[in-house]
C-alpha positions in Angstrom: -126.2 12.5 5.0 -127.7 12.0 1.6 -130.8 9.7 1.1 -128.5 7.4 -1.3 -126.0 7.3 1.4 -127.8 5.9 4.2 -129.8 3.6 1.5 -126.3 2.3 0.9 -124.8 1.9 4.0 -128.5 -0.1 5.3 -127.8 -1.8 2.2 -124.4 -2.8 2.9 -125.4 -4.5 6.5 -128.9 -5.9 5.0 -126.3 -7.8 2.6 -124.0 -8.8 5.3 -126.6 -10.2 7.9 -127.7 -11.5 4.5 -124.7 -13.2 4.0 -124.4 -14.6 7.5 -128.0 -16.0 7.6 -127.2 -17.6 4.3 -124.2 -19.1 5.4 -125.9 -20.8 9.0 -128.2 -22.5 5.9 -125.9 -23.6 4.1 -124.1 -25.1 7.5 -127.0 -26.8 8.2 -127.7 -28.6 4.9 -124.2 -29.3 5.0 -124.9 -31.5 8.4 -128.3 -32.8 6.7 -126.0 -34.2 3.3 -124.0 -36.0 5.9 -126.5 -37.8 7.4 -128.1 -38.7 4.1 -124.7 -40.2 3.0 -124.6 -42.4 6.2 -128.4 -43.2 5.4 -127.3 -44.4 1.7 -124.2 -46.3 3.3 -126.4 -48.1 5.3 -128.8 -48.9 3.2 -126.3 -49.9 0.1 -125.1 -52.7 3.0 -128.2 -54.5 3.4 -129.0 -57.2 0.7 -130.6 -55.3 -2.7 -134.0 -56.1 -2.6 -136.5 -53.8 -4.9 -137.7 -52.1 -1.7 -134.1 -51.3 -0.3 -133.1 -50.1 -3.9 -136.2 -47.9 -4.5 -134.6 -46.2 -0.4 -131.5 -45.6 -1.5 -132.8 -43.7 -5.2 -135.2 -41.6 -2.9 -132.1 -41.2 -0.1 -129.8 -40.0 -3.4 -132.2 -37.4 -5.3 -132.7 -36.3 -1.8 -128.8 -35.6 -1.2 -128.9 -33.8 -4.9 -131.6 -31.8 -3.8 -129.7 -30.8 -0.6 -126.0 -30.0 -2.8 -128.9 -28.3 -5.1 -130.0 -25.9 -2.6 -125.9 -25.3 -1.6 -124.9 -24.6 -4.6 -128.0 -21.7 -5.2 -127.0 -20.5 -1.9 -123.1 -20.1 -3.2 -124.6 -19.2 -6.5 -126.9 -16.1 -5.1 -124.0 -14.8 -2.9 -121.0 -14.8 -5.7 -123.4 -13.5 -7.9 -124.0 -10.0 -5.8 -127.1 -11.5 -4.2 -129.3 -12.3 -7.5 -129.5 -15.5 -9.6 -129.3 -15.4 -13.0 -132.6 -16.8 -14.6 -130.4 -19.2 -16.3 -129.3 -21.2 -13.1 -133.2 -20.9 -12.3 -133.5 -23.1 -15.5 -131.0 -25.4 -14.7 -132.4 -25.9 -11.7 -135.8 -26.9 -13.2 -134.6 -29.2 -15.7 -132.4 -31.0 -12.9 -135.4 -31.6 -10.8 -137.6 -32.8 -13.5 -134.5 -35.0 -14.5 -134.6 -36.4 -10.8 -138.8 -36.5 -11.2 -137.9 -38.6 -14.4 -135.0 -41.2 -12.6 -137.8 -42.1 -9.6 -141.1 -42.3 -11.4 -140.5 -43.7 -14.8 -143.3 -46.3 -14.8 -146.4 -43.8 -16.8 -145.7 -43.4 -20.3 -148.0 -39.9 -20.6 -146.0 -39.0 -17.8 -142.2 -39.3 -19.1 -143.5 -38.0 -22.5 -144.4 -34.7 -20.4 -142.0 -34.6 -18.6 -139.2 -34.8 -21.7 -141.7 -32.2 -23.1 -140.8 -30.1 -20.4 -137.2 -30.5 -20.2 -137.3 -29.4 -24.1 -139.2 -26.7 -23.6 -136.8 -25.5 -20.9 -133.6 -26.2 -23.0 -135.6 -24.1 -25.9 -135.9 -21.0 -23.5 -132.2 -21.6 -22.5 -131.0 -21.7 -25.9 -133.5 -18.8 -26.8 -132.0 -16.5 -24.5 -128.2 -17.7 -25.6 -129.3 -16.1 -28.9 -131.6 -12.6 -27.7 -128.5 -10.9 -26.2 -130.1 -9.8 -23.6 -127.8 -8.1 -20.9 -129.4 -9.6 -18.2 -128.9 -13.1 -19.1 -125.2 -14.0 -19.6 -125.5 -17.1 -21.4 -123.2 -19.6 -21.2 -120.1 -17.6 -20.4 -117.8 -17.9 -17.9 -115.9 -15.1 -16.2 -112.7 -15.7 -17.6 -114.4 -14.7 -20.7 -116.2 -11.4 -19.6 -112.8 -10.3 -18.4 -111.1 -10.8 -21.5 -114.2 -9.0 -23.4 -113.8 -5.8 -21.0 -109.8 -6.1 -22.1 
C-alpha cells in the first residue's frame, strides 16, 4: 500500500471520529441553550428591575455565544473541516458587537471598540476585493456552481 493511501484512509477515520466528537459538542451545547432559554423565561417573569434586566442581557449574549459556537461547529464540518477566515471575522465582530450591547457606559471604550469593528469590516471588504482563492467572499454556493457551469 502506497504512503498516500494509508495517509488517506487514516485521514478518512481521523475526519470521521472528527465528525462524531464534533457532533457529541454540539449535542451538548444544544442542552446548555435550553437551559439558558428557561433561565431568560424565568427571569423575563419576575418584575423588571435594573438588576433582573442587566440577568437576562448577560443570560441572552450567553445563548448567542452558545448558537455561536453551533453554528462554527456546522460551519467547520460543511466546510470539509476548515473555516473560512471570513466566518473567523464574523465571529469577531459579533462578539465585539455583544462586548458593545453589555458594557456601553465608557466612552474610550465604545470608541475602541467601533474602531475595531471597522477595522474588521475593512479587512472583510479588503479581502472581497484581493481575489484571493482562499477567501470566497461573500458568495454563496449557488453561485460557485453556476461559475463552474
Amino acid at each position: 500500500m502506497k504512503e498516500d493511501q494509508r495517509f488517506g484512509i487514516m485521514k478518512k477515520y481521523v475526519n470521521w471520529v472528527l465528525d462524531i466528537v464534533l457532533g457529541v459538542l454540539a449535542l451538548l451545547i444544544l442542552i446548555f441553550m435550553i437551559r439558558q432559554l428557561i433561565d431568560i423565561s424565568t427571569f423575563i417573569n419576575k418584575p423588571m428591575t435594573p438588576k433582573n434586566l442587566s440577568i437576562v442581557m448577560q443570560e441572552v449574549v450567553a445563548f448567542f455565544m452558545l448558537f455561536e459556537f453551533i453554528m462554527m461547529v456546522i460551519r467547520y464540518i460543511q466546510e470539509g473541516h476548515h473555516i473560512p477566515i471570513r466566518y473567523l471575522i464574523l465571529i469577531c465582530i459579533t462578539a465585539i458587537l455583544r462586548q458593545l450591547m453589555v458594557l456601553h457606559g465608557d466612552a474610550v471604550q465604545t470608541l475602541l471598540l467601533s474602531v475595531s469593528i471597522l477595522s474588521l469590516v475593512i479587512v472583510l471588504f479588503v479581502l472581497n476585493l484581493s481575489g484571493n482563492k482562499s477567501y470566497v467572499g461573500f458568495k454563496s454556493r449557488a453561485d460557485d456552481r453556476q461559475e463552474i457551469k
